[in-house]
DRENTOR-371482 format. One record per atom (N, C-alpha, C): residue number from 1; residue in three letters; atom name; x, y, z. Coordinates in steps of 0.1 Angstrom, whole numbers. Atoms other than C-alpha are relative to their C-alpha. Last residue first. Layout:
N
i  aa  at  X  Y  Z
NUM  ALA  CA  X  Y  Z
...
This chain:
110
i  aa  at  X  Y  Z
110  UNK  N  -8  15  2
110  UNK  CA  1279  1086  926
110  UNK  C  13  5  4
109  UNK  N  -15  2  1
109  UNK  CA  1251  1107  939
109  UNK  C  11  -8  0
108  UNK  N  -7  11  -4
108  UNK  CA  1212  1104  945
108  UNK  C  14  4  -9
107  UNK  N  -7  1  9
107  UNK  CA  1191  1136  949
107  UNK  C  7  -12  5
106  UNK  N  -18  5  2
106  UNK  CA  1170  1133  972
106  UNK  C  5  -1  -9
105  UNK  N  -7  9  1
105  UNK  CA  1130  1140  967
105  UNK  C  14  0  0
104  UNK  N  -14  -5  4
104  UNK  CA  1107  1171  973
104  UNK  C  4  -19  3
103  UNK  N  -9  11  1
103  UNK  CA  1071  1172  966
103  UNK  C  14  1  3
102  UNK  N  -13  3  4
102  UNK  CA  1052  1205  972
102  UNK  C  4  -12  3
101  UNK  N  -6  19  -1
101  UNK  CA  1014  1199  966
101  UNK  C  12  8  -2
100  UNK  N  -7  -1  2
100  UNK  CA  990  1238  965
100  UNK  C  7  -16  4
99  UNK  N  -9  -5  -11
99  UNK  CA  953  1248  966
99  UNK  C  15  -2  -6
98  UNK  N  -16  2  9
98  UNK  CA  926  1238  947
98  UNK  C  7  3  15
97  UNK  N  -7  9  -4
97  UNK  CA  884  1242  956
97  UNK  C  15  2  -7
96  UNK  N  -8  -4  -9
96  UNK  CA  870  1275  958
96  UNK  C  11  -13  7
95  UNK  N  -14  3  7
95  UNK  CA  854  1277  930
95  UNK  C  6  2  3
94  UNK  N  0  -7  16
94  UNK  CA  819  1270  940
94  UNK  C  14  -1  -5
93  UNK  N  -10  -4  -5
93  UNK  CA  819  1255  976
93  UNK  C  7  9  -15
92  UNK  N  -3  -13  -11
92  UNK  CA  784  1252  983
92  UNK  C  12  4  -2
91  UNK  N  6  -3  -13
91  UNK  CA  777  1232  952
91  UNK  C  2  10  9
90  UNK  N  14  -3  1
90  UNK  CA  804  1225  929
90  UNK  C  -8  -2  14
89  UNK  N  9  3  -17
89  UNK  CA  837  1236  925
89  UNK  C  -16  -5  0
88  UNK  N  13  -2  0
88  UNK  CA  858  1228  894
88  UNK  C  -3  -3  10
87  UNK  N  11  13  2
87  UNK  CA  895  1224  906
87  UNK  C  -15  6  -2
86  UNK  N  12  -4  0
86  UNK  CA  926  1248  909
86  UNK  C  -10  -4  -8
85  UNK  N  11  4  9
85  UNK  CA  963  1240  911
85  UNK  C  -13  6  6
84  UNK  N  11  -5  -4
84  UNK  CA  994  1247  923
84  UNK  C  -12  -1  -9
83  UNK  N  9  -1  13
83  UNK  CA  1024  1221  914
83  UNK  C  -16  7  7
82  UNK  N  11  -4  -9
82  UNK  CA  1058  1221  934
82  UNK  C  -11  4  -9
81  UNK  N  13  0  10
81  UNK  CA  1083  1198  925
81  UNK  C  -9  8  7
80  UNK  N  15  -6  -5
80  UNK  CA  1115  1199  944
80  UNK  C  -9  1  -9
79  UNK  N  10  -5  14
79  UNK  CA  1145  1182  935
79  UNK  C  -13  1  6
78  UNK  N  16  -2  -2
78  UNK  CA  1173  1182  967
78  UNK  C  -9  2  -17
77  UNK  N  4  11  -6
77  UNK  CA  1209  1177  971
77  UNK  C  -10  -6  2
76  UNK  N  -16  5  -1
76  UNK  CA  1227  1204  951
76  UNK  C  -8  -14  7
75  UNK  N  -6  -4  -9
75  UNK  CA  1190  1219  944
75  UNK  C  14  -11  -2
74  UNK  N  -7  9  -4
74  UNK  CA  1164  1215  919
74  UNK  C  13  7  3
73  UNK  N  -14  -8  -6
73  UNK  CA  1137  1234  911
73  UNK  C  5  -9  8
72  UNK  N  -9  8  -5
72  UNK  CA  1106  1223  895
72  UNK  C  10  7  5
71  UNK  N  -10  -8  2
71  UNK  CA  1073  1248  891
71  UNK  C  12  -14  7
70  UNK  N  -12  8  -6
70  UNK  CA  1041  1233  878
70  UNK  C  18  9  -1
69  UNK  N  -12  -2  1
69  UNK  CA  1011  1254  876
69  UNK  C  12  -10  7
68  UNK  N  -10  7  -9
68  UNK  CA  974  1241  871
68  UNK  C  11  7  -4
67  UNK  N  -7  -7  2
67  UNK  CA  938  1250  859
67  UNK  C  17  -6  9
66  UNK  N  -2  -12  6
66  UNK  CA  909  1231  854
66  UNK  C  15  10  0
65  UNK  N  -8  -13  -15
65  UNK  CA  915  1198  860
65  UNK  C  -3  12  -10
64  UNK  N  10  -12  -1
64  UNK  CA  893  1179  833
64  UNK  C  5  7  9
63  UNK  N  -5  -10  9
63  UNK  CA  921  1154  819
63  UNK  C  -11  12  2
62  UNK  N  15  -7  -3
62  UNK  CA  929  1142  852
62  UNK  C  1  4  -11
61  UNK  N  6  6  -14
61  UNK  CA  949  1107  849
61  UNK  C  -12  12  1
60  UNK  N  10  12  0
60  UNK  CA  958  1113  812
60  UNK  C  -7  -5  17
59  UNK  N  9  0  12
59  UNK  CA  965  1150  812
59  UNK  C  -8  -13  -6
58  UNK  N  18  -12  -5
58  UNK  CA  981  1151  848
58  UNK  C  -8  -2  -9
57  UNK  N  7  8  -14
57  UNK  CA  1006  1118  838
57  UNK  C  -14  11  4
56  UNK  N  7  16  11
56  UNK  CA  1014  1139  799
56  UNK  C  -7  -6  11
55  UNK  N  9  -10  7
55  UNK  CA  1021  1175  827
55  UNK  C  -8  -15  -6
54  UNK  N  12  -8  -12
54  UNK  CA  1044  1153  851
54  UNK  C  -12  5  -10
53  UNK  N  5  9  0
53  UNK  CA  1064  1135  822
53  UNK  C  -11  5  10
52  UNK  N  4  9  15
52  UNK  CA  1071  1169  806
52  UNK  C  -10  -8  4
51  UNK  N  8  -11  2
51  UNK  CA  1081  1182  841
51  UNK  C  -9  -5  -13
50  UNK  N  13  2  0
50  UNK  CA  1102  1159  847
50  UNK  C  -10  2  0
49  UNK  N  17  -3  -5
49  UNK  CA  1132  1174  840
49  UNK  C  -7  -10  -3
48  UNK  N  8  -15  5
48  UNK  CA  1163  1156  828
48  UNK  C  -10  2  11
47  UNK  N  16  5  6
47  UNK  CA  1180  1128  852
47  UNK  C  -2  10  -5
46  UNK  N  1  -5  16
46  UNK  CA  1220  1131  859
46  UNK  C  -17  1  -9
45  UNK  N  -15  -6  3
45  UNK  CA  1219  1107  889
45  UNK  C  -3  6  -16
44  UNK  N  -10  6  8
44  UNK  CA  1180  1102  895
44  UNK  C  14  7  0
43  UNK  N  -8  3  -10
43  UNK  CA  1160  1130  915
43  UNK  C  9  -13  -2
42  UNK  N  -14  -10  1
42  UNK  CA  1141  1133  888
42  UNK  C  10  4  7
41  UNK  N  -7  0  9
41  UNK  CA  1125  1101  889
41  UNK  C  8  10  -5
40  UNK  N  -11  11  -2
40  UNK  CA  1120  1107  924
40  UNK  C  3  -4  -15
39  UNK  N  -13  -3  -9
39  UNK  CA  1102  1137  917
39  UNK  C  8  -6  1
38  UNK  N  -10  -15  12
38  UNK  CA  1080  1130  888
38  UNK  C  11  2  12
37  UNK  N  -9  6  5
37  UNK  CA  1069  1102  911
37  UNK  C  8  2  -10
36  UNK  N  -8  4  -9
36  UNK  CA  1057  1123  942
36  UNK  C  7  -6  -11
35  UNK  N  -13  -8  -4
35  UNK  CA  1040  1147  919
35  UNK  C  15  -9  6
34  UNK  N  -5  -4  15
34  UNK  CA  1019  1122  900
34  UNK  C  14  6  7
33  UNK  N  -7  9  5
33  UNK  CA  1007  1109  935
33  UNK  C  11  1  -12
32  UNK  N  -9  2  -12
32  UNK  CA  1000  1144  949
32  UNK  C  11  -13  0
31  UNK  N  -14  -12  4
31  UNK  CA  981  1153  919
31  UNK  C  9  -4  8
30  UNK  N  -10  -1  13
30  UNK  CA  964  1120  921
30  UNK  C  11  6  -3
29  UNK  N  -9  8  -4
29  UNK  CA  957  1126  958
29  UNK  C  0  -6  -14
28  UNK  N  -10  -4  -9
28  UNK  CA  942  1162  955
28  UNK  C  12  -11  -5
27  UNK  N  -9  -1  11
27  UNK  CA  920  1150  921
27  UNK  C  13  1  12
26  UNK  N  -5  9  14
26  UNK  CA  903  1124  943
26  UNK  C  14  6  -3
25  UNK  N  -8  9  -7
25  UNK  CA  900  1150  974
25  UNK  C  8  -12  -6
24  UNK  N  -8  -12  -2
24  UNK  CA  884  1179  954
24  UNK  C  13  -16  9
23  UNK  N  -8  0  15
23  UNK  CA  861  1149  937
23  UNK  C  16  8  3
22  UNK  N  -7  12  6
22  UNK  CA  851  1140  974
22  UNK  C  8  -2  -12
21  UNK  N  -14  5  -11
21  UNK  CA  847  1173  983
21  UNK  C  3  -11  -2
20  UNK  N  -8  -10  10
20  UNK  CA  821  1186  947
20  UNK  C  20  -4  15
19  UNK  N  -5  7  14
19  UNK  CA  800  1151  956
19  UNK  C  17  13  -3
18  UNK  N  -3  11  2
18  UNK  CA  792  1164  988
18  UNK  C  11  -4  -7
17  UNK  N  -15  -7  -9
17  UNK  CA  789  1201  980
17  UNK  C  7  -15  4
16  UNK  N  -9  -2  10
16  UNK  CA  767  1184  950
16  UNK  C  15  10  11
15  UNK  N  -10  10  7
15  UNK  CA  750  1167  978
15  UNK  C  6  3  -13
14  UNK  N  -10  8  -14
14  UNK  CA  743  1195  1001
14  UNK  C  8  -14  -9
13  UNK  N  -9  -8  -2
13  UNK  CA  727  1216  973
13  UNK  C  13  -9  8
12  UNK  N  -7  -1  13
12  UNK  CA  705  1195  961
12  UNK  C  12  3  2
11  UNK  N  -4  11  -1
11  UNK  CA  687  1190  997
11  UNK  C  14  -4  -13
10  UNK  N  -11  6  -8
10  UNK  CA  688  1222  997
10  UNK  C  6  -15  2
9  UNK  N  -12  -9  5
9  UNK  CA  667  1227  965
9  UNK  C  16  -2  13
8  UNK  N  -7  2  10
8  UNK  CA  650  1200  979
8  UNK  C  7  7  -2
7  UNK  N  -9  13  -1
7  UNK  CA  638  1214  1008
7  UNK  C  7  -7  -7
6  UNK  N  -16  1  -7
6  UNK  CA  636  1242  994
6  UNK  C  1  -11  5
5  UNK  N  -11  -7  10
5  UNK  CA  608  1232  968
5  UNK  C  12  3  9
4  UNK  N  2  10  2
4  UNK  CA  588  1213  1001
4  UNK  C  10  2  -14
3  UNK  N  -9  3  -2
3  UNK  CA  588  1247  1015
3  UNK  C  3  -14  -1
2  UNK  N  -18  -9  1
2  UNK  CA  576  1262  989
2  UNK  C  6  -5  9
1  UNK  N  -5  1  14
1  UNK  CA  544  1236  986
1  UNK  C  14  7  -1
């Protein structure tokens, strides 16, 4: 009988560690999409930030991300996006999923 409860219980466990790296790998390559095209549009001749558009693209694509920092910096020939983040964990991996996405794009000149 108990070990017919852990088995399950493990069994539980393994598919919300599952479930919790597939979702860690979703939001990754959203953020990473978002990033890349906040960059190149800021990387335009004369472009504002995109930082704005970055944040509105994260809030309708993920709006459950838990936590996030975006830092731009833009260079004589370079616009860098770099956005650290950190994802609800579930399962085995608790809340240990996130990490970090630098983007960088060319600046274009006339």
């Amino acid at each position: 009988m108990l070990s017919g409860v852990v088995n399950i219980a493990m069994a539980t466990l393994v598919t919300l560690t599952v479930l919790g790296l597939a979702m860690a790998g979703f939001y990754s390559l959203a953020i990473r999409d978002a990033a890349i095209d906040a960059a190149s549009k800021g990387a335009r001749y004369q472009a504002p930030s995109q930082q704005d558009f970055f944040l509105r693209r994260l809030d309708i694509s993920i709006p459950e991300l838990a936590s996030f920092d975006v830092r731009e910096r833009r260079f004589q020939s370079l616009n860098e996006l770099t956005v650290t983040f950190s994802l609800p964990g579930l399962g085995l991996l608790g809340g240990l999923a996130g990490g970090e996405i630098r983007v960088a794009a060319a600046t274009e000149r006339l």
